[in-house]
The first five atom37 places (N, CA, C, CB, O) and aatype in JSON, in Angstrom:
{
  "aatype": [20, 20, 20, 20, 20, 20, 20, 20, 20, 20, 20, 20, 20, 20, 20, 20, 20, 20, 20, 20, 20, 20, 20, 20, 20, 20, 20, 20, 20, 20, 20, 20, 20, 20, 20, 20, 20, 20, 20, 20, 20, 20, 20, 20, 20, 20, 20, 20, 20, 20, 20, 20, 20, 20, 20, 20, 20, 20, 20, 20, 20, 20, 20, 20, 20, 20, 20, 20, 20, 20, 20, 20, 20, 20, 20, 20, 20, 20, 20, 20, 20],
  "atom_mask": [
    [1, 1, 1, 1, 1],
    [1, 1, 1, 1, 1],
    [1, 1, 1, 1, 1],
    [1, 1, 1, 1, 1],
    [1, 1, 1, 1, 1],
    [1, 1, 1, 1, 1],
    [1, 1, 1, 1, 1],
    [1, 1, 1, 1, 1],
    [1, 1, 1, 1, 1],
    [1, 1, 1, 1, 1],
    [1, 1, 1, 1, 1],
    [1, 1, 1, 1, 1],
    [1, 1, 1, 1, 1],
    [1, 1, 1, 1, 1],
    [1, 1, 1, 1, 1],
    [1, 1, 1, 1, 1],
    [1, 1, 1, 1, 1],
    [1, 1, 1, 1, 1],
    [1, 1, 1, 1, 1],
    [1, 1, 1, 1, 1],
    [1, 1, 1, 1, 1],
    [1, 1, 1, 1, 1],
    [1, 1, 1, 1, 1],
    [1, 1, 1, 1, 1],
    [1, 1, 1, 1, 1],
    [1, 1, 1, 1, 1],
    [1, 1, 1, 1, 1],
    [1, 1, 1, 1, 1],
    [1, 1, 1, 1, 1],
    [1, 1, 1, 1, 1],
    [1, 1, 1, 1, 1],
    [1, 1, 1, 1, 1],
    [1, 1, 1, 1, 1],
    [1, 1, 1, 1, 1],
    [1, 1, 1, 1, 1],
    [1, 1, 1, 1, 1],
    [1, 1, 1, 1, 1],
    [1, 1, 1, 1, 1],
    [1, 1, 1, 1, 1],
    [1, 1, 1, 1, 1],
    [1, 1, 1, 1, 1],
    [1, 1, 1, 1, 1],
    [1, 1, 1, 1, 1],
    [1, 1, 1, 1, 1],
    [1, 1, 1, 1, 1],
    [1, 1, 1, 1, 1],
    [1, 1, 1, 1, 1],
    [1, 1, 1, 1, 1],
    [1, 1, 1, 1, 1],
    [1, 1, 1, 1, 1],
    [1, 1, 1, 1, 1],
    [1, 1, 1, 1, 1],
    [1, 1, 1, 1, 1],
    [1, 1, 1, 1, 1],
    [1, 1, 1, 1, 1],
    [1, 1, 1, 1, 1],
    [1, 1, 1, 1, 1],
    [1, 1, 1, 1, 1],
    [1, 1, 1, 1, 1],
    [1, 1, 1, 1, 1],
    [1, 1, 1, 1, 1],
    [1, 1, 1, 1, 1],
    [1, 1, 1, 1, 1],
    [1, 1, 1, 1, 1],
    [1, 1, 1, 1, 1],
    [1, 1, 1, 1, 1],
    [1, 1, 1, 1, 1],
    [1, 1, 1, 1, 1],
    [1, 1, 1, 1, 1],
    [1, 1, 1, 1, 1],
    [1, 1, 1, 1, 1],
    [1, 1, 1, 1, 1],
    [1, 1, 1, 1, 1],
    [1, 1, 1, 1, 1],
    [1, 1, 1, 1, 1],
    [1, 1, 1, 1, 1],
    [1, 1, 1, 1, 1],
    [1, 1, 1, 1, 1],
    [1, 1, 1, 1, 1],
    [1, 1, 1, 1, 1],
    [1, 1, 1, 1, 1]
  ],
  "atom_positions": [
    [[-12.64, -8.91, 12.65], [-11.41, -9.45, 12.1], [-10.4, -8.33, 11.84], [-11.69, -10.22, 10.82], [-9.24, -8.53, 12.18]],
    [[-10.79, -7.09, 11.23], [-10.06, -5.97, 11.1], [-9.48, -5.63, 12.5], [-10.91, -4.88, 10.5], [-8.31, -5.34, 12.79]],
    [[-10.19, -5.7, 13.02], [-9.71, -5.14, 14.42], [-8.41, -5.78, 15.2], [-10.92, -5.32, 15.4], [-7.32, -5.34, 15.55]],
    [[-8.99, -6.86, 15.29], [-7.91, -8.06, 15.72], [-6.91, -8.0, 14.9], [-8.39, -9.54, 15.67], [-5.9, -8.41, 15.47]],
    [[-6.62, -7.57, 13.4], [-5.31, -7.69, 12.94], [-4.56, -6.34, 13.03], [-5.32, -8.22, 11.55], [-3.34, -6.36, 13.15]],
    [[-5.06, -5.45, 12.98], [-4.85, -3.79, 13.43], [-3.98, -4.13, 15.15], [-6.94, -2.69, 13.64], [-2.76, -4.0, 15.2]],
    [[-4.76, -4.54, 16.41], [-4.33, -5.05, 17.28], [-3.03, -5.91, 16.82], [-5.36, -5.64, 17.85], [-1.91, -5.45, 17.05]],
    [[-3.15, -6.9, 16.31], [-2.07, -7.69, 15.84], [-0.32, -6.98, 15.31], [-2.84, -8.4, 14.61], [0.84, -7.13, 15.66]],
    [[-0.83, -6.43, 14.61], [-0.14, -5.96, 13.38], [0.51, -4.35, 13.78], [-1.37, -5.93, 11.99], [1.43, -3.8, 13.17]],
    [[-0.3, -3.73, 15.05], [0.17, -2.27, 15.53], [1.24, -2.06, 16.26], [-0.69, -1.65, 16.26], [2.08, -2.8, 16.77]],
    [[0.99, -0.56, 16.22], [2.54, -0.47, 17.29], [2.31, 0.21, 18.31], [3.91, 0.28, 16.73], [1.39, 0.99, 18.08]],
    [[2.81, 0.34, 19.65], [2.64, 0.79, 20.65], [1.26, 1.38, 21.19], [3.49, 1.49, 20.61], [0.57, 1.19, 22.19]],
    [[1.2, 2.0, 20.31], [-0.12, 2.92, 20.3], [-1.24, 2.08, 19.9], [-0.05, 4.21, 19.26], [-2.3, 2.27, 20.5]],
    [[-1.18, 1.03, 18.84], [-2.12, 0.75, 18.72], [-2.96, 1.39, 18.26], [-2.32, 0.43, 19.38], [-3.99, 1.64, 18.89]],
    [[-2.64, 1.94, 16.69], [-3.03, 3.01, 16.01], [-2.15, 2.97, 14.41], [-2.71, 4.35, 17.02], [-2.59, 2.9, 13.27]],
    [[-1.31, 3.01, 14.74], [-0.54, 2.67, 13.21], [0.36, 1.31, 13.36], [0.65, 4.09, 12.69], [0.89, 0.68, 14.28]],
    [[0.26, 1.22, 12.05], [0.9, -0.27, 11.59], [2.29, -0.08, 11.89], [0.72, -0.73, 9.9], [2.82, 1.0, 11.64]],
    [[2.99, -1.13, 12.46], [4.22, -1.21, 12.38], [5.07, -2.52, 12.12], [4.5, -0.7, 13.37], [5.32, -3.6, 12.65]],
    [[5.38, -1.73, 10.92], [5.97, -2.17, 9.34], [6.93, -3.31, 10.12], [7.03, -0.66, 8.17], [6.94, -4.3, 9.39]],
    [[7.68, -3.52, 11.24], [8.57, -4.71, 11.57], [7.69, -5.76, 11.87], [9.57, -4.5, 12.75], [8.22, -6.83, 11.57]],
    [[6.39, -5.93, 12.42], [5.48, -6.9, 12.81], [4.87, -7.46, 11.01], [4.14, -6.05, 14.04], [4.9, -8.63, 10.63]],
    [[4.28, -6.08, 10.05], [3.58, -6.84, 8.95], [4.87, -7.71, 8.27], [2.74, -5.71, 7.77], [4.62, -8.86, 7.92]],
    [[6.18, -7.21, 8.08], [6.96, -7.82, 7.36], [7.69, -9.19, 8.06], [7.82, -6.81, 6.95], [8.15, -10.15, 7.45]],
    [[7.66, -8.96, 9.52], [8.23, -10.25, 9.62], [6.74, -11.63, 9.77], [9.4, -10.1, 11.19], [6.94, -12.84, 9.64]],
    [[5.8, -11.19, 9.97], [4.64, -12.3, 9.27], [4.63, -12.78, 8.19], [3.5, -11.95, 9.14], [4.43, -13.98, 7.98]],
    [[4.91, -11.67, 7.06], [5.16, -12.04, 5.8], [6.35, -12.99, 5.7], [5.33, -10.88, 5.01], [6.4, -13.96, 4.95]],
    [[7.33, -12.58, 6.59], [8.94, -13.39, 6.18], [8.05, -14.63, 6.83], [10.93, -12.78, 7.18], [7.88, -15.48, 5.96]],
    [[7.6, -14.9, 7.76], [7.47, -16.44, 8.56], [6.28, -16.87, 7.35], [6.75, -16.44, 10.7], [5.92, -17.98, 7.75]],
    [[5.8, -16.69, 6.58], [4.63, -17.34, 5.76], [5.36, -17.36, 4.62], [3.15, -16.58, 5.62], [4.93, -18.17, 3.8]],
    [[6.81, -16.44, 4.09], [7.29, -16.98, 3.11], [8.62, -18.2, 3.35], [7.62, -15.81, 2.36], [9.34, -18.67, 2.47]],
    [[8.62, -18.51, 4.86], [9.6, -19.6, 5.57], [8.66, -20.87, 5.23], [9.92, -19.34, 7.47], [8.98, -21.66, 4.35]],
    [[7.57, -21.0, 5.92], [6.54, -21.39, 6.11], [6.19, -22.28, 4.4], [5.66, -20.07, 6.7], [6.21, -23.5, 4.26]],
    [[5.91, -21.36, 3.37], [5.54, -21.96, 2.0], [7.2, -22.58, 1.25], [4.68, -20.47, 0.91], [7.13, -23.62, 0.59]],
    [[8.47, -21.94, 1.4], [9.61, -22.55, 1.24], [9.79, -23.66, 1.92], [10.51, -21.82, 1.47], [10.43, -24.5, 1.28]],
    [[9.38, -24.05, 3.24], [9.75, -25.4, 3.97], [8.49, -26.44, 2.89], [9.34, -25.3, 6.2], [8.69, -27.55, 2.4]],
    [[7.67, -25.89, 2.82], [6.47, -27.12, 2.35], [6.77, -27.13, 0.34], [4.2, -26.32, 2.95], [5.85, -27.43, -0.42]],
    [[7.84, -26.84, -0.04], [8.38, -26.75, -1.38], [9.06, -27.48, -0.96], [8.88, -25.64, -2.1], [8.7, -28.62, -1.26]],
    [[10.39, -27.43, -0.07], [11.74, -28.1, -0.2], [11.12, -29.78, 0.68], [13.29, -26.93, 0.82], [11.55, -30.88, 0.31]],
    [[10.47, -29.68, 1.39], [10.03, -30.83, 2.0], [9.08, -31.61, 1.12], [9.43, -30.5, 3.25], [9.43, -32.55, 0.41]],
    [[7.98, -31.2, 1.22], [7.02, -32.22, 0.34], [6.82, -31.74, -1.39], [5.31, -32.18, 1.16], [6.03, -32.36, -2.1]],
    [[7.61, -30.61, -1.9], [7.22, -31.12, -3.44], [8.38, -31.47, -3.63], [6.62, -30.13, -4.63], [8.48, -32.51, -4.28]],
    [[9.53, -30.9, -3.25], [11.1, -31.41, -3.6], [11.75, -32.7, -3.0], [12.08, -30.31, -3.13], [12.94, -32.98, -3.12]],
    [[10.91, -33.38, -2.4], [11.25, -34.55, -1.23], [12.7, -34.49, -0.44], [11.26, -36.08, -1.99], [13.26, -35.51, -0.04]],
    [[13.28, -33.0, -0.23], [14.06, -33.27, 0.68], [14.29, -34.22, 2.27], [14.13, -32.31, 0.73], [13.49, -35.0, 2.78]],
    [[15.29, -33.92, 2.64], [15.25, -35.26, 3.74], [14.9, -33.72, 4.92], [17.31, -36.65, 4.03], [15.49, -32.65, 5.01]],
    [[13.5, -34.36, 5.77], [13.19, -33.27, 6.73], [13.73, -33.58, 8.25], [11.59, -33.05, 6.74], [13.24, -34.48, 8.93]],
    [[14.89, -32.66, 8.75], [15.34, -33.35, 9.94], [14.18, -32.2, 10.95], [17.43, -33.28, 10.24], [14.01, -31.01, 10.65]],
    [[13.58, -32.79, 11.96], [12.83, -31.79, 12.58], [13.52, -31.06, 13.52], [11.75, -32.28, 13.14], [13.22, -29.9, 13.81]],
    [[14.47, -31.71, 14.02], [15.73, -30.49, 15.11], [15.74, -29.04, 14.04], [18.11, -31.38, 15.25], [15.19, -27.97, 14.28]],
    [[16.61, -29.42, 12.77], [17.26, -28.16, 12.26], [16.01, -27.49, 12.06], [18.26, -28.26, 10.92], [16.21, -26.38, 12.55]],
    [[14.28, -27.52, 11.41], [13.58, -27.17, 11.14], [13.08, -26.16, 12.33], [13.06, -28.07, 10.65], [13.0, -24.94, 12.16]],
    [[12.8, -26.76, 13.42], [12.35, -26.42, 14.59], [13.1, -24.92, 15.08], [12.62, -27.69, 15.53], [12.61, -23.81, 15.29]],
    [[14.27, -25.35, 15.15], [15.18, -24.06, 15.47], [15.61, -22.96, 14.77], [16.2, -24.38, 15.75], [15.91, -21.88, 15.27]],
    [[15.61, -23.4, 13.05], [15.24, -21.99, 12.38], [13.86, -21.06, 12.5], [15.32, -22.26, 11.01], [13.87, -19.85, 12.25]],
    [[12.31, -22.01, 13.04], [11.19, -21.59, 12.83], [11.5, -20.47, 14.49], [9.85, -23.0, 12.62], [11.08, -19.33, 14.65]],
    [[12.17, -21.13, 15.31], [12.54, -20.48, 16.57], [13.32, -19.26, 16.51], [13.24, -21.35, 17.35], [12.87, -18.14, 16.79]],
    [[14.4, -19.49, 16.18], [15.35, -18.43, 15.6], [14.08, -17.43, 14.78], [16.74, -19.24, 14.37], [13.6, -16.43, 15.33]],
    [[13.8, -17.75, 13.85], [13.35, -16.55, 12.92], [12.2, -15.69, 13.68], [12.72, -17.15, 11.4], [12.18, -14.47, 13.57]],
    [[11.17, -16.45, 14.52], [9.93, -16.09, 15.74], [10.57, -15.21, 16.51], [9.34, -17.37, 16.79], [10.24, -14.03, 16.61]],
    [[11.8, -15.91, 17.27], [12.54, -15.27, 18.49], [12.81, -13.84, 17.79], [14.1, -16.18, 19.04], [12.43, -12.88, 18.45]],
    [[13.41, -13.57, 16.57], [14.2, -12.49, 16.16], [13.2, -11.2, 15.96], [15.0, -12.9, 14.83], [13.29, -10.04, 16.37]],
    [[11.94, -12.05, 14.92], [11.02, -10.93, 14.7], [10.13, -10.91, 16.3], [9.93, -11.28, 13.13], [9.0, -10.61, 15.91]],
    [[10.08, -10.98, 17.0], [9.49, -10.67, 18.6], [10.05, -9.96, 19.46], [9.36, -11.69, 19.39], [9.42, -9.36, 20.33]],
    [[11.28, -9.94, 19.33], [12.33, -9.19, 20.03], [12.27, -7.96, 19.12], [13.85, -9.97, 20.14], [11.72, -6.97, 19.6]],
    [[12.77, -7.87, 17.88], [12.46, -6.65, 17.26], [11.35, -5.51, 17.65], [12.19, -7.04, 16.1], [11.43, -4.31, 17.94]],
    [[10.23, -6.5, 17.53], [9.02, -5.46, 17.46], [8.97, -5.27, 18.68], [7.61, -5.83, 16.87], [8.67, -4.1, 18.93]],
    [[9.17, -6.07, 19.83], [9.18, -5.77, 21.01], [10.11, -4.51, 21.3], [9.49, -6.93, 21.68], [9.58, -3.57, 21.9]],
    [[11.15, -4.41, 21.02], [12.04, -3.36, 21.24], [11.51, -2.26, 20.79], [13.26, -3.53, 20.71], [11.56, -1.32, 21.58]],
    [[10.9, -2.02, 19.54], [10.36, -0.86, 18.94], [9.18, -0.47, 19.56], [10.14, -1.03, 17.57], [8.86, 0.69, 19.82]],
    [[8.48, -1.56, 19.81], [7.4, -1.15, 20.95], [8.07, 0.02, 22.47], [6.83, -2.95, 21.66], [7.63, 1.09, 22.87]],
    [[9.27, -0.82, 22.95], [9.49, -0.14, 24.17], [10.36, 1.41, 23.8], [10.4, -1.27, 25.21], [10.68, 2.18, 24.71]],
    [[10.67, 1.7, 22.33], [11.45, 2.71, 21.85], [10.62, 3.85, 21.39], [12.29, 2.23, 20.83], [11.03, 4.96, 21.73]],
    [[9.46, 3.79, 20.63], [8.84, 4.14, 20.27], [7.97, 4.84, 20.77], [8.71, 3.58, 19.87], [7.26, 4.14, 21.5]],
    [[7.59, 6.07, 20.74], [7.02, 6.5, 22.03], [5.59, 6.74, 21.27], [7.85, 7.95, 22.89], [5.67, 7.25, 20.15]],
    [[4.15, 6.38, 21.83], [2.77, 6.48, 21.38], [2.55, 7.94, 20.68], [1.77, 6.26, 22.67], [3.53, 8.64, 20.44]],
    [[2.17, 8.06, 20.59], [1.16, 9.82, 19.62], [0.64, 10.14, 20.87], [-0.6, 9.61, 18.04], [0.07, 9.24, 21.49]],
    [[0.71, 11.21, 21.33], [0.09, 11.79, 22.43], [-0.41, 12.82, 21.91], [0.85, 12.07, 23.54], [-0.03, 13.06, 20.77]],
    [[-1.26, 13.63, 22.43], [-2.36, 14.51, 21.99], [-1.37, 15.8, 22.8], [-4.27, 14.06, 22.63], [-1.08, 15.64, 23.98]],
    [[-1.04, 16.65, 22.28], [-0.2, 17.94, 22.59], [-1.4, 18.84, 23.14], [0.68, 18.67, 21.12], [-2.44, 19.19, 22.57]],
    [[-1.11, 19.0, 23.94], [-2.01, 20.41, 24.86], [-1.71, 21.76, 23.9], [-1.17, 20.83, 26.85], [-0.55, 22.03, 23.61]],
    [[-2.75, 22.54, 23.44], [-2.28, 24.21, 23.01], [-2.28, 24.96, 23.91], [-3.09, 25.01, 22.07], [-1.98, 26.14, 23.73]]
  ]
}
């Protein structure tokens, strides 16, 4: 399980965490517990279009991010002496 979220959660290298992937999980699980407040304890009216396309929007944004930092970011390479 460690492994798989290390994989998950890394950056390029696949070796250190990178902080745009843990935080935007966190942002989609604090989207995620705000929709199930305003919907089922607050009984707002749930339209599924507008819902759908913020959960899209917010996915699309943090994927592209980390993706970019992935392709910017250059791995740890082992320096020859």
């Amino acid at each position: 399980m460690k492994k798989a979220l290390l994989t998950i959660f890394s950056d390029g290298s696949n070796r250190d965490l990178d902080y745009t992937k843990v935080l935007g999980g966190a942002t989609f699980v604090v989207f995620l517990v705000l929709s199930f407040y305003a919907y089922g304890y607050k009984g707002s009216n749930w339209n599924p279009i507008e819902w759908t396309t913020a959960a899209s929007v917010l996915l699309g944004a943090i994927g592209g991010v980390s993706k970019i930092k992935d392709y910017t970011v250059k791995p740890n390479e082992p320096t020859i002496p």
